[in-house]
C-alpha positions in Angstrom: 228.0 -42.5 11.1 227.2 -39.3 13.1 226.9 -35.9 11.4 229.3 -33.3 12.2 227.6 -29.4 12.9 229.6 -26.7 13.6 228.2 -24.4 16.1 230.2 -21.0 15.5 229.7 -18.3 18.4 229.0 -14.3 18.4 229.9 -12.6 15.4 230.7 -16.3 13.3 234.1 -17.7 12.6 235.5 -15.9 9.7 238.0 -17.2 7.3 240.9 -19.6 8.7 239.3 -20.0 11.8 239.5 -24.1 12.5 235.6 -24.3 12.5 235.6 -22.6 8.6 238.2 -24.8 7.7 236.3 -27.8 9.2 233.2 -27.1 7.5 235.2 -27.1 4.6 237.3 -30.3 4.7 234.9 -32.5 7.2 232.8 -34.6 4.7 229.3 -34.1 5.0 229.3 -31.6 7.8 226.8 -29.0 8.8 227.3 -25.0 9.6 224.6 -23.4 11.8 224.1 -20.1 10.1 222.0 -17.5 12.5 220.4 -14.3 11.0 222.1 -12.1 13.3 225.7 -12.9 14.5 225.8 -9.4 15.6 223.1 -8.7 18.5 222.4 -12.2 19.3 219.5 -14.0 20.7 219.0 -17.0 22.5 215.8 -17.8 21.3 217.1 -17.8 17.7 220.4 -19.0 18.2 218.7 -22.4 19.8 216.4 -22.8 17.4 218.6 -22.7 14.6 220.5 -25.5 16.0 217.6 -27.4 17.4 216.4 -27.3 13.6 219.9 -28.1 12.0 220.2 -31.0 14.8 216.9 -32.3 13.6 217.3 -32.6 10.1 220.6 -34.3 10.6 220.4 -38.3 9.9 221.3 -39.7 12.6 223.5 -39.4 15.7 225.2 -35.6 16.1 228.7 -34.8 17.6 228.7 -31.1 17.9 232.0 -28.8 17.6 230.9 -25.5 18.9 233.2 -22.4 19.8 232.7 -19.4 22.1 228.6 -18.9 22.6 228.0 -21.6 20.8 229.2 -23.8 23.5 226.3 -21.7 25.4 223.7 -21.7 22.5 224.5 -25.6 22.7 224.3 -26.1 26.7 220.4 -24.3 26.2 219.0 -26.8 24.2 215.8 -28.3 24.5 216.2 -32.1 25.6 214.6 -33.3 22.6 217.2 -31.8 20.3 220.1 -32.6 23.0 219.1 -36.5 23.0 220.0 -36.6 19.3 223.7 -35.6 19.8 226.2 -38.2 20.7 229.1 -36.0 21.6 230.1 -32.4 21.8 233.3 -30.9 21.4 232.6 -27.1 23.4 235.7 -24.8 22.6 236.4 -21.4 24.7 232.9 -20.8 25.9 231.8 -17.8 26.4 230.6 -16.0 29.5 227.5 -13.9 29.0 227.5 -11.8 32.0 230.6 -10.2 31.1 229.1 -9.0 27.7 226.1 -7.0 27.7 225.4 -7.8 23.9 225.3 -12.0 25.3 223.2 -11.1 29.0 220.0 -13.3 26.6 222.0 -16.5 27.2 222.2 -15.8 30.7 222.4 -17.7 33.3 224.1 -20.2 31.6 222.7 -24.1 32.2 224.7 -25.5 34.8 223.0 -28.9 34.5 224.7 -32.1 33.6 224.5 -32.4 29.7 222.9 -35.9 28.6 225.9 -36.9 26.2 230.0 -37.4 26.4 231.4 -33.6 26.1 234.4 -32.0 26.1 234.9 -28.7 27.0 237.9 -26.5 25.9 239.4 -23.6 27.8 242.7 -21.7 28.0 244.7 -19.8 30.6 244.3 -16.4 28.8 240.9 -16.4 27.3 239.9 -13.0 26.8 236.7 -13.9 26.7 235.9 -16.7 29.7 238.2 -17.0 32.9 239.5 -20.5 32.8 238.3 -21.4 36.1 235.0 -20.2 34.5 235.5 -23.1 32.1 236.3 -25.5 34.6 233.1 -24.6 36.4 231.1 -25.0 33.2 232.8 -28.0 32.6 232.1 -29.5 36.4 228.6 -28.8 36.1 228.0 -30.1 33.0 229.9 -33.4 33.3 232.3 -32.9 30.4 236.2 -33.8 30.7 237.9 -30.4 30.7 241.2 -29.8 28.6 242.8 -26.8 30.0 245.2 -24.9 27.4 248.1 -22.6 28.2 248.0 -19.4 26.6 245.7 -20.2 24.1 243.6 -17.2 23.8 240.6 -17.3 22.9 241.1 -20.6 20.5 240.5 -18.8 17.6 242.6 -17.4 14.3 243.6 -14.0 16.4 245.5 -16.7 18.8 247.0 -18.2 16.3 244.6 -21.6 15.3 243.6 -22.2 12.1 243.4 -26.1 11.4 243.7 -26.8 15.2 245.0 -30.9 14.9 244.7 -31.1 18.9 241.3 -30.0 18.3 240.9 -32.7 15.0 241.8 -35.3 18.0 239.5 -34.3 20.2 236.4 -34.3 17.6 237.6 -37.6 16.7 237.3 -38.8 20.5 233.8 -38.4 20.5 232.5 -40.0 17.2 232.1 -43.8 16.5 234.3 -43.8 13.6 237.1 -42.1 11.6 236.4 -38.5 11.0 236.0 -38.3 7.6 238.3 -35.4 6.9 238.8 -34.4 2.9 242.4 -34.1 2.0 243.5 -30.8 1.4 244.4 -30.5 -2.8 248.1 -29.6 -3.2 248.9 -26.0 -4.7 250.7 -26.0 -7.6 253.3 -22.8 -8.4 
């Protein structure tokens, strides 16, 4: 059974945002934490997942969001051979943000497992057709939103099920998603 990690991007996903709710109700998976969401490096950022990827037993199906699709695409190939699949939602584009220029150039090298990559008309953040190149170059199957934003909670995603479906795509078996406990008034 492959371990989940969720690979948040600059400035983390905060509360509601499908990857926090994942990490919450996805039994048995893994949250890269970094030291500094705020003024990122790629260095760090990599190593942290390198190391989180490395502890994992066994295969690794990643779901990362935003630079973590980028922090993901830089890893070394001795980390990247342990991950069977990788879910890469609304990456980001580091040339446009002088606070993310470390993760430039981006990797534009085919990645050595199945991956899907995640982009929307309207992202903020990447131009779709950015996406689509990313996705192109690193031999993932692109799934191209409409007016998504930037897939997050300010564009209105919080448990994300198309997302869910997607995840589920690239691991062996079921996702082993915890049932969310009824409130009570």
């Amino acid at each position: 059974m492959a371990t989940f990690i969720i690979v948040p991007g600059w400035r983390d996903s905060g509360p509601g945002h499908w990857q926090s709710l994942w990490a919450e109700r996805l039994a048995g998976a893994r949250r890269v934490v970094q030291d500094d969401w705020i003024s990122p490096t790629r260095d760090a950022w990599v190593d942290s997942l390198a190391r989180q990827i490395s502890q994992a037993p066994g295969p690794v199906v990643i779901a990362a969001h935003s630079l973590g699709c980028i922090a993901t695409a830089h890893l070394p190939p001795d980390a990247a051979r342990r991950i069977q699949g990788a879910l890469l939602v609304a990456p980001a584009d580091p040339e446009r943000r002088a606070v993310l220029t470390d993760f430039a150039p981006v990797p534009f090298a085919r990645l050595p497992y199945r991956s899907i990559v995640v982009g929307s008309s309207n992202d903020p953040y990447c131009p779709v057709r950015l996406a689509g190149a990313y996705a192109r170059a690193w031999g993932s199957e692109f799934v191209r939103l409409q007016g998504a934003g930037h897939i997050n909670v300010e564009s209105g995603h919080g448990e994300w099920p198309l997302g869910l479906a997607l995840l589920q795509s690239l691991a062996d078996a079921p996702v082993p998603f915890i049932p969310q406990p009824l409130e009570t008034a």
